[in-house]
C-alpha positions as CSV (number, residue, x, y, z in Angstrom):
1,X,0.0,0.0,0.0
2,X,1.6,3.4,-0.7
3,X,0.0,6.9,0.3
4,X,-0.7,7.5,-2.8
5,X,-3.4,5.3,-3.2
6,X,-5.1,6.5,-0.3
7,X,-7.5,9.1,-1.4
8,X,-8.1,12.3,1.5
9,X,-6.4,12.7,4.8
10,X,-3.5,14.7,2.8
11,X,-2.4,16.2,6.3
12,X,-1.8,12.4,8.1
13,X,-0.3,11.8,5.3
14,X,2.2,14.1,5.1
15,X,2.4,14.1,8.8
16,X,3.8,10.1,8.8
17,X,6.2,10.8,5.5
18,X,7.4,13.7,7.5
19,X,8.1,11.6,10.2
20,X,10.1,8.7,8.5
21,X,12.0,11.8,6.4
22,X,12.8,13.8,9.8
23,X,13.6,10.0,11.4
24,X,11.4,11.3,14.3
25,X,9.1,8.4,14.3
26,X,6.8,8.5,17.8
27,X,7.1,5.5,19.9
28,X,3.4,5.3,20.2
29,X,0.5,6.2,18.1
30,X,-3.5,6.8,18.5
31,X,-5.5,6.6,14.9
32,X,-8.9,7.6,16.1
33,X,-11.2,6.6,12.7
34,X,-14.6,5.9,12.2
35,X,-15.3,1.8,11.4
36,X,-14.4,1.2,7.5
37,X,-12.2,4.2,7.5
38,X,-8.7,4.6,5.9
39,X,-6.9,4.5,9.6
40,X,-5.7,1.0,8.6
41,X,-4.8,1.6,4.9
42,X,-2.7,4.5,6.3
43,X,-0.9,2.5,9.0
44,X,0.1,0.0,6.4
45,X,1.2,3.0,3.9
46,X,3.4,4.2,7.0
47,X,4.8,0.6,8.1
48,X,5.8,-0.3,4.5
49,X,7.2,3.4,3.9
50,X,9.2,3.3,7.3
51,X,10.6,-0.1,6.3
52,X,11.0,0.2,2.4
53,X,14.6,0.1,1.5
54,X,14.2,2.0,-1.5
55,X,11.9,5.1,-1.4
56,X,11.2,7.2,-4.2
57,X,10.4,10.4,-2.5
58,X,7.2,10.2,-0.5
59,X,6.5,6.4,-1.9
60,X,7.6,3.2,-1.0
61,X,9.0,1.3,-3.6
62,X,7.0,-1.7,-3.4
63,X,9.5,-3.8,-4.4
64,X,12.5,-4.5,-2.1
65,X,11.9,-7.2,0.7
66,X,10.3,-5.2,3.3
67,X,8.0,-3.9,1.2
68,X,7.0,-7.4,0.1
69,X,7.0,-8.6,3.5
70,X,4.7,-6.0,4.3
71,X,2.4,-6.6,1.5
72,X,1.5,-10.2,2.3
73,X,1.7,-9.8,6.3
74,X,4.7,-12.3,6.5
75,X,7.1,-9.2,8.2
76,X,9.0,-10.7,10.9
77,X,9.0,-7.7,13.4
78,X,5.1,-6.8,12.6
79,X,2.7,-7.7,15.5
80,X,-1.3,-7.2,14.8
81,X,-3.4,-7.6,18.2
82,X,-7.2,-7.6,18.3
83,X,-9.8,-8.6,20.7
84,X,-10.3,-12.2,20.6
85,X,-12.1,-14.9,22.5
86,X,-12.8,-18.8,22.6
87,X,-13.7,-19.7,18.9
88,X,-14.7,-22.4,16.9
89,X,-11.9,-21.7,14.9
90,X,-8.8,-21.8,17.3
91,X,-8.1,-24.6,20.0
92,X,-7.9,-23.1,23.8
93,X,-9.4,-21.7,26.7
94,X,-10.1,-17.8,26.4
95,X,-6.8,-17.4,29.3
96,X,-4.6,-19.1,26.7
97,X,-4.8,-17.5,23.0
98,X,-3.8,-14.9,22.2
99,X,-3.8,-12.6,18.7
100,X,-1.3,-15.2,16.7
101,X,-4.0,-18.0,17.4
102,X,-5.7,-16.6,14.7
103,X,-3.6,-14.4,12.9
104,X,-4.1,-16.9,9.5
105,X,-7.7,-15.7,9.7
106,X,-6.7,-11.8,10.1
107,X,-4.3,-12.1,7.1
108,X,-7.0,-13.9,5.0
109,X,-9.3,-10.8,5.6
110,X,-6.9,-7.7,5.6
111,X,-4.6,-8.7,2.7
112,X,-7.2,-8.2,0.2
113,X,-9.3,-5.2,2.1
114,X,-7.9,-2.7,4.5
115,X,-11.5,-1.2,5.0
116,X,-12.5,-4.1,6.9
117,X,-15.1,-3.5,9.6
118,X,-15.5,-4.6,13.3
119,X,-18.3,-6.9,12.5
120,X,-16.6,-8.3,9.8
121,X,-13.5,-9.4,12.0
122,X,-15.5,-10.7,14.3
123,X,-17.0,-12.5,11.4
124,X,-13.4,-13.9,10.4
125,X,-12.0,-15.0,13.7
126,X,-15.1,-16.8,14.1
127,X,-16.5,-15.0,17.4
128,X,-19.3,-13.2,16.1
129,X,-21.8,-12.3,18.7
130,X,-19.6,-12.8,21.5
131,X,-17.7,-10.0,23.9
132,X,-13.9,-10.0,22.9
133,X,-11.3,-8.4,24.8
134,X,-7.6,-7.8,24.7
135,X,-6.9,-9.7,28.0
136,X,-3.7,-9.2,30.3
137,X,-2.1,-12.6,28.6
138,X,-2.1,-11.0,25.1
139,X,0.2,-7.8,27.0
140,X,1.9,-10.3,28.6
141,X,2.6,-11.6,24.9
142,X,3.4,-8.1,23.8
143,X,6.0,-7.9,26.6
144,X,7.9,-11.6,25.7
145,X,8.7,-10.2,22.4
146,X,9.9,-6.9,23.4
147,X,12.9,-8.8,24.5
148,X,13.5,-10.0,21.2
149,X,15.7,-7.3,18.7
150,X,14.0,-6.5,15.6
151,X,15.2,-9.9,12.7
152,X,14.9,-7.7,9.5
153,X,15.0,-4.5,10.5
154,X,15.0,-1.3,12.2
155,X,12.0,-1.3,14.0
156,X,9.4,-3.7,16.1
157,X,6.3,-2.3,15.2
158,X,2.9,-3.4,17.3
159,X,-0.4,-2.7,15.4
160,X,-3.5,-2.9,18.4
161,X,-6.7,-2.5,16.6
162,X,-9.5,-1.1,19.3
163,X,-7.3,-0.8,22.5
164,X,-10.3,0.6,24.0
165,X,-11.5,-3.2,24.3
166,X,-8.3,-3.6,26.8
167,X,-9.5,-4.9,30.1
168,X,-7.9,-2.9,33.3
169,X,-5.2,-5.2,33.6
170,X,-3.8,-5.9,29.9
171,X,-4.0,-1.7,29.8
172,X,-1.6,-1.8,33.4
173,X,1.2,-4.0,32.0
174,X,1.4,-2.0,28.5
175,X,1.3,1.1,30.4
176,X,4.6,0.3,31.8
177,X,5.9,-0.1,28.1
178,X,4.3,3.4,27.2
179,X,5.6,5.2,30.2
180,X,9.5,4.3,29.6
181,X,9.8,3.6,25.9
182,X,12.2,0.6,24.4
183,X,14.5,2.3,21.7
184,X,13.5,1.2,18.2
185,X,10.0,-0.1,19.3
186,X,6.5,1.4,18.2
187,X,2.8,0.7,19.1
188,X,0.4,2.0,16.4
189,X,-3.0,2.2,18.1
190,X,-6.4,2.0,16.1
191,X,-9.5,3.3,17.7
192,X,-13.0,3.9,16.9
193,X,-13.9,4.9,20.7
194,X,-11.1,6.7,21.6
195,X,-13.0,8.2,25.1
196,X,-12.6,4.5,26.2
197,X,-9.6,4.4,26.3
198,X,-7.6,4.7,29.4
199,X,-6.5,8.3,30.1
200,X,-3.0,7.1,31.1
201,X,-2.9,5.4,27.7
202,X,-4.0,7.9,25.4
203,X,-2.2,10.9,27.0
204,X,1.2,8.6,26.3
205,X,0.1,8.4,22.1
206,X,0.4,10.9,19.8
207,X,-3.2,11.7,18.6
208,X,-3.9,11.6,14.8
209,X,-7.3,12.1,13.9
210,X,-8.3,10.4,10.2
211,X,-11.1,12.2,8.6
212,X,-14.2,11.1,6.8
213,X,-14.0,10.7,3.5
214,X,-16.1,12.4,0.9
215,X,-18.4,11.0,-1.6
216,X,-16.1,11.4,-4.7
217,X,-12.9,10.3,-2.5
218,X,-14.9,7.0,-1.5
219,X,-16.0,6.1,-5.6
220,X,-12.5,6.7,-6.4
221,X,-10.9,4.0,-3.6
222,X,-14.2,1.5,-4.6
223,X,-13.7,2.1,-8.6
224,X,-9.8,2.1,-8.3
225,X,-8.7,-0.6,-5.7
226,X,-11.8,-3.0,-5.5
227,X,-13.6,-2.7,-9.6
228,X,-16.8,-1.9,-8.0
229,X,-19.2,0.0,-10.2
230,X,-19.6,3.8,-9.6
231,X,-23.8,3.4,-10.6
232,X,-23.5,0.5,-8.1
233,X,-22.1,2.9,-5.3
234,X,-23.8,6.1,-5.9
235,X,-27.0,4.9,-4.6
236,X,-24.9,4.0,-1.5
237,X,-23.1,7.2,-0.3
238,X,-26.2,8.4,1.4
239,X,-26.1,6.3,4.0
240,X,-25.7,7.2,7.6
241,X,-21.9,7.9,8.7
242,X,-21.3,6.2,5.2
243,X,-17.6,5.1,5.1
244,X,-15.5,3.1,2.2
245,X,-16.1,-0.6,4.4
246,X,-19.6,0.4,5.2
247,X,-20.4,0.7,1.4
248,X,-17.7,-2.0,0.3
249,X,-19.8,-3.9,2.6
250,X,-23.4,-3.1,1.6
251,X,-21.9,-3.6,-2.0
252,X,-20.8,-7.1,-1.3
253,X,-24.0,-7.9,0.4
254,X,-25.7,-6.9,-2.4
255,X,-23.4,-9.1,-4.7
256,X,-23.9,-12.0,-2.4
257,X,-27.7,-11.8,-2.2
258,X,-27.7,-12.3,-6.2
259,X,-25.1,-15.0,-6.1
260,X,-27.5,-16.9,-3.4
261,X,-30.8,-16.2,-5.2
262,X,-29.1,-17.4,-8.5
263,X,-27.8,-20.9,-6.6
264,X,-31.6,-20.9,-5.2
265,X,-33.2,-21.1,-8.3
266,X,-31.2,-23.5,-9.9
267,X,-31.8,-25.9,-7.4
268,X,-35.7,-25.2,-7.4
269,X,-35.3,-26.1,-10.8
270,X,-32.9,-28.9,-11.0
271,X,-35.6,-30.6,-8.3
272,X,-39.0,-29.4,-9.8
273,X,-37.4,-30.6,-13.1
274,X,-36.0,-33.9,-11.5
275,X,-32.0,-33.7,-12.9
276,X,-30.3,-35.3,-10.3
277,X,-26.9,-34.7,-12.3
278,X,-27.7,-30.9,-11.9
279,X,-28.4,-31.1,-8.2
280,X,-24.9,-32.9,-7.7
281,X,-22.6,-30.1,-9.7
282,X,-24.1,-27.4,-7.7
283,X,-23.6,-29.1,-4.8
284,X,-20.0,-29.1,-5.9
285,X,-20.4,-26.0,-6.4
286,X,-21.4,-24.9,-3.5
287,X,-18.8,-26.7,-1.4
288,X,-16.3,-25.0,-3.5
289,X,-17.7,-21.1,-2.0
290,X,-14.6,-19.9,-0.6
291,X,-15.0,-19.8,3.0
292,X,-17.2,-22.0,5.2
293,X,-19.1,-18.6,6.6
294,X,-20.4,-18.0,3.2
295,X,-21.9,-21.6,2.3
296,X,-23.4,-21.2,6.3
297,X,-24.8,-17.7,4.8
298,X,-26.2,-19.5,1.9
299,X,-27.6,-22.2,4.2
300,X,-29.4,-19.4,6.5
301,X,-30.7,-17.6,3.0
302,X,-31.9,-21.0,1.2
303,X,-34.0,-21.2,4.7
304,X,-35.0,-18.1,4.7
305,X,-36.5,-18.9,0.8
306,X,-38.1,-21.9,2.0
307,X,-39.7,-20.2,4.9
308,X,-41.0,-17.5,2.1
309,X,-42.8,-20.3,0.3
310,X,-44.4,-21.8,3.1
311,X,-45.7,-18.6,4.0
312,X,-47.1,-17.6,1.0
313,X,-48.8,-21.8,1.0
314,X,-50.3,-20.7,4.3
315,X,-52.0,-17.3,2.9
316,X,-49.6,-14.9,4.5
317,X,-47.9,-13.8,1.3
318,X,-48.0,-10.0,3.0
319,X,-45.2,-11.3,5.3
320,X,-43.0,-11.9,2.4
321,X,-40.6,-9.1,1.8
322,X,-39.0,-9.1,-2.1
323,X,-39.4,-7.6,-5.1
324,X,-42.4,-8.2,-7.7
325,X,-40.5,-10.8,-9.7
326,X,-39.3,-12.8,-7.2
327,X,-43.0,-12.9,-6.0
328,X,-44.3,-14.3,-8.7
329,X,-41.5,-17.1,-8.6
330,X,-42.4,-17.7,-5.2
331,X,-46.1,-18.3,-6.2
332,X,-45.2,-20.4,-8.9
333,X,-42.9,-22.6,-6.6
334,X,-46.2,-22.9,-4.6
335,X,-48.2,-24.8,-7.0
336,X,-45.6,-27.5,-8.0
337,X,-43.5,-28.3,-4.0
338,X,-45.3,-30.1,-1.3
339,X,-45.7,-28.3,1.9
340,X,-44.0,-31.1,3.7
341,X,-41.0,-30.0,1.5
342,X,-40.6,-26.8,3.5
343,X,-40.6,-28.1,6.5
344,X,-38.3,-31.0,6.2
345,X,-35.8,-28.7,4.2
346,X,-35.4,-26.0,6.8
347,X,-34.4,-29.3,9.0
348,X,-31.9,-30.6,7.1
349,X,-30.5,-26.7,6.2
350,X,-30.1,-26.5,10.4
351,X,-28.4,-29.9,10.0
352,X,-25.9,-29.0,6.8
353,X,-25.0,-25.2,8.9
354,X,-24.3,-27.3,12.1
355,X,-22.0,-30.1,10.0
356,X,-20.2,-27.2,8.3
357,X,-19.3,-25.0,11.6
358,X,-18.0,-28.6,13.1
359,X,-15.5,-28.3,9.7
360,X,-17.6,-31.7,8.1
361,X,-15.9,-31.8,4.6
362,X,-18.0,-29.5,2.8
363,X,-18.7,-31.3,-0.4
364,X,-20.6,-34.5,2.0
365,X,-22.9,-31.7,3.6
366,X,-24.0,-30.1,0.5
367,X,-24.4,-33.3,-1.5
368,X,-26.3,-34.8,1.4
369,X,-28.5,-31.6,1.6
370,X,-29.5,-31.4,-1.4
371,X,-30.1,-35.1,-2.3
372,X,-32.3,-34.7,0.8
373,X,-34.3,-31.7,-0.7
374,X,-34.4,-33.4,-4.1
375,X,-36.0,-36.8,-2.5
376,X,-38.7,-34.5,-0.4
377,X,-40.5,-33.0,-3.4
């Protein structure tokens, strides 16, 4: 990432090259941002930048080891710490892990999307709906490789996204760190709550404060870095405390719901139609979606399509929320399904999203599932 693809925030911008240039870097750092802002494309503009070892100017040169390193999060002196708990993914009580439990699932998010957002880690590391913290053993991490000397270069750099979710006593042992600075270490702090942050803490950062973008700054990063359509985002940029992951987001949501209703109706069809053959490639298919919380995504929407039916076979079609077309397809589902189908299929869809979260090889659930749904018409 170089600054120049980062589109606004000229002032933090020139404030970090200015830094690296005046070899006055700050030992610590507070990026206070807005969820889906730039604050993280920025801190990876200023790590790769500080360790490139062969600027041109104000850019890295994206070429040289470092800069590689930094690219595909492989640097050896590089730390990312988030909140974390127990997960389905990683092995260990909640007193054990600590950030690098999971760090292969934080690389498989960021590397493609810096504008990445809360829910969306959560998402990732597999502990949605449940309260993660940065607990005293993750400092206690921090502190263990403090001792070691930076491998490949100048600095160790630490990169704490949402130290406001530090309990008291992780906070304690890396205010010790703050308060009498190792030479040739940095923390980089992300924050999107930076009034919960501990005093102590924040009055030992150096504050910089990442702006919102604007409309036309946003298309350009979406258009640019992620070949999203600008008539796709324009209808977008009116929402709430809009921000480039908050529309990225709504934009792959969007793309997602089309993939799923696309799947859905080639299955409806491939059963109404009886063609076995076709219900066992898209179950290949299917098992071949690239992550396991996408085919449980599709599982919860296929439901959700089946419950639609059922509810417009019982008379309560107002309940149904979709657009006129898909309606009418719902209706005409109606007249050829059983309404046994619907409820033996939302069954074996709880079944098939259980199976997958327990990491059952993929390609058995969704050819079992849809056998199943084939056999119940």
């Amino acid at each position: 990432m170089n600054f120049s693809q980062i589109y606004g925030n000229e002032d933090v911008k020139s404030a970090l090259i200015h830094m690296v240039k005046s070899g006055k870097v700050p030992h610590a750092m507070l990026f206070e941002d807005k969820d889906g802002g730039q604050a993280f494309a920025l801190i990876q503009a200023f790590v790769q930048y500080l360790n490139c070892e062969n600027r041109h100017g104000d850019e890295s040169c994206g070429k040289c080891a470092g800069c590689r390193h930094i690219e595909q999060f492989t640097h050896s002196d590089i730390s990312y710490i988030y909140p974390i708990t127990t997960s389905s993914k990683v092995s260990g009580k909640a007193s054990d892990i600590v950030s690098d439990d999971f760090y292969s699932h934080f690389k498989e998010l960021v590397i493609d999307n810096f504008y990445f957002l809360e829910n969306t880690l959560s998402t990732a590391l597999g502990i949605e709906k449940k309260v993660a913290i940065i607990s005293a053993n993750e400092s206690r991490n921090i502190i263990k490789k403090l001792t070691i000397a930076p491998l490949s270069s100048k600095y160790r750099i630490f990169v704490i996204l949402y130290p406001e979710k530090m309990n008291q006593s992780a906070a304690n042992i890396l205010l010790k760190e703050l308060e009498e600075p190792r030479e040739n270490i940095i923390f980089i702090m992300l924050s999107h709550s930076v009034d919960e942050i501990l005093p102590t803490i924040r009055s030992r950062c150096l504050d910089l404060f990442v702006r919102p973008n604007s409309n036309e700054e946003i298309c350009s990063t979406l258009v640019e870095q992620f070949s999203k359509k600008q008539e796709d985002i324009s209808g977008l940029l009116n929402i709430l405390n809009v921000s480039i992951g908050k529309v990225l987001d709504k934009l792959s949501e969007n793309e997602l719901e089309t993939l799923f209703y696309t799947y859905f109706s080639k299955i409806m069809s491939a059963i109404i139609s009886r063609n076995f053959l076709e219900i066992l490639n898209i179950a290949d298919n299917l098992s071949q979606m690239d992550s396991r919380e996408k085919q449980r995504s599709f599982c919860l929407y296929l439901s959700e399509r089946v419950r639609d039916i059922l509810l417009i076979n019982k008379g309560l079609g107002n309940l149904v929320s979709c657009s006129n077309e898909q309606q009418e397809y719902y209706n005409s589902l109606v007249l050829k399904i059983k309404e046994s189908f619907c409820s033996r299929t939302m069954l074996s869809l709880d079944r098939a999203s259980m199976l997958l979260e327990r990491n059952v090889n993929q390609r058995i659930v969704f050819c079992t599932l849809l056998s199943r749904m084939f056999y119940s018409i």
